[in-house]
C-alpha positions as CSV (number, residue, x, y, z in Angstrom):
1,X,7.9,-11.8,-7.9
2,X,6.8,-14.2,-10.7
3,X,9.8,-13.5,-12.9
4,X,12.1,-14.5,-9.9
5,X,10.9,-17.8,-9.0
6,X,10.7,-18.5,-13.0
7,X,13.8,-17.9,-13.6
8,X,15.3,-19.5,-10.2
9,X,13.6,-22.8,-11.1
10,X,15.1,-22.7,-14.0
11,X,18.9,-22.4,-13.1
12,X,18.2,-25.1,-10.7
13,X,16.9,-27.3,-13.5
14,X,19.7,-26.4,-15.4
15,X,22.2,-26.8,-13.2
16,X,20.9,-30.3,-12.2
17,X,20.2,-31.0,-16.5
18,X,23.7,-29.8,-17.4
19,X,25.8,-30.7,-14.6
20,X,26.8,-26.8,-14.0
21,X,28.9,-26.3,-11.1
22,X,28.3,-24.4,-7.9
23,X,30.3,-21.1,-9.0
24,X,27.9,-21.0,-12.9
25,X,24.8,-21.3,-10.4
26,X,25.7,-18.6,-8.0
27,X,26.6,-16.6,-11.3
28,X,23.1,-17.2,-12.7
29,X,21.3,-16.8,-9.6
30,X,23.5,-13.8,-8.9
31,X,22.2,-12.6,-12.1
32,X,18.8,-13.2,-11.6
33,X,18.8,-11.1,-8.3
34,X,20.5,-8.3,-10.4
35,X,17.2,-8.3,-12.8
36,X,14.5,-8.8,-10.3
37,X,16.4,-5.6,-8.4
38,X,16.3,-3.5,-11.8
39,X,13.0,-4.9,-12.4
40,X,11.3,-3.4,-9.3
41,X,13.5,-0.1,-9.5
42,X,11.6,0.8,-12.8
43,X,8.3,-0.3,-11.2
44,X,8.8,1.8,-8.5
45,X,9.9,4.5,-10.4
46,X,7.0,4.5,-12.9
47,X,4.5,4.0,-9.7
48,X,6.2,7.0,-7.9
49,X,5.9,9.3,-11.0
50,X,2.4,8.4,-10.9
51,X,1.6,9.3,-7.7
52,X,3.4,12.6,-8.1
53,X,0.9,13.0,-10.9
54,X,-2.2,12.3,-9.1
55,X,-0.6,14.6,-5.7
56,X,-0.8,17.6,-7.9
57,X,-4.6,17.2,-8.0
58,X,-6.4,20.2,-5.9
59,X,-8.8,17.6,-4.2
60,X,-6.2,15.1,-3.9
61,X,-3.8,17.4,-2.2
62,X,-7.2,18.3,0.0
63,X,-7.8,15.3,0.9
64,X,-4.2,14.3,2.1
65,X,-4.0,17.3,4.2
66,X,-7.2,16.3,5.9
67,X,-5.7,12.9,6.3
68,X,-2.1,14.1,7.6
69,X,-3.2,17.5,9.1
70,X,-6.3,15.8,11.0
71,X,-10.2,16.3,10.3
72,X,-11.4,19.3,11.1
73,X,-14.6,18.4,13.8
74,X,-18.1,17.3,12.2
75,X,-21.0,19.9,13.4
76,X,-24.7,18.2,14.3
77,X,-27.8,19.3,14.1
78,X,-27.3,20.3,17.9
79,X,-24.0,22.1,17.6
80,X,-21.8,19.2,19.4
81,X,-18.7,18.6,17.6
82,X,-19.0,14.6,18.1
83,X,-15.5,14.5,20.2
84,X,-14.5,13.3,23.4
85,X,-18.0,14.7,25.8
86,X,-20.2,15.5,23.0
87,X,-22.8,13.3,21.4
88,X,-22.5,12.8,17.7
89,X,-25.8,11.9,15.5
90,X,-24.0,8.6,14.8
91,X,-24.2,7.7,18.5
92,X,-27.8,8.3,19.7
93,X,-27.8,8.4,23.6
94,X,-30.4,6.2,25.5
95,X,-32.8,8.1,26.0
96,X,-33.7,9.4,22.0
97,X,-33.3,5.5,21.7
98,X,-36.4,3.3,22.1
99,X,-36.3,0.2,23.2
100,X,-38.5,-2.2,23.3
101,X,-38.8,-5.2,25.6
């Protein structure tokens, strides 16, 4: 996080520039930890109500039941599923391949 290291620099600056002691540093860095934490709270809040929004899409919700639930099997031309023992058009097999030499 940007804001973090910013603001951590600068209490070390300080405390070198102003001759804070060790207990005002650990209160400003303490501080600073405190703010980075609500910080990325809210941004995960606003990114989780977001996603919500977008999961409440028909073909969203589709797709990540395809993705969760599994993808139901491709049909070829030929009827093979392209699983385990078939062939898939993807894959020709070596002898609809031609090779030359």
């Amino acid at each position: 996080m940007v804001f973090l290291r910013e603001v951590l620099y600068r209490v070390c600056e300080q405390s070198i520039n102003q001759n804070l002691t060790s207990d005002q540093v650990m209160q400003l860095e303490e501080m600073a930890m405190q703010i980075a934490l609500k910080m990325a709270e809210a941004d995960l809040a606003k990114t989780q109500n977001s996603t919500a929004k977008v999961l409440q899409d028909p073909k969203v919700q589709k797709m990540w039941d395809q993705l969760v639930n599994g993808y139901p099997p491709v049909s070829t031309p030929t009827g093979n599923t392209g699983v385990a023992g078939g062939t898939s058009a993807a894959s020709p097999t070596p002898s609809s391949k031609s090779v030359k030499h």
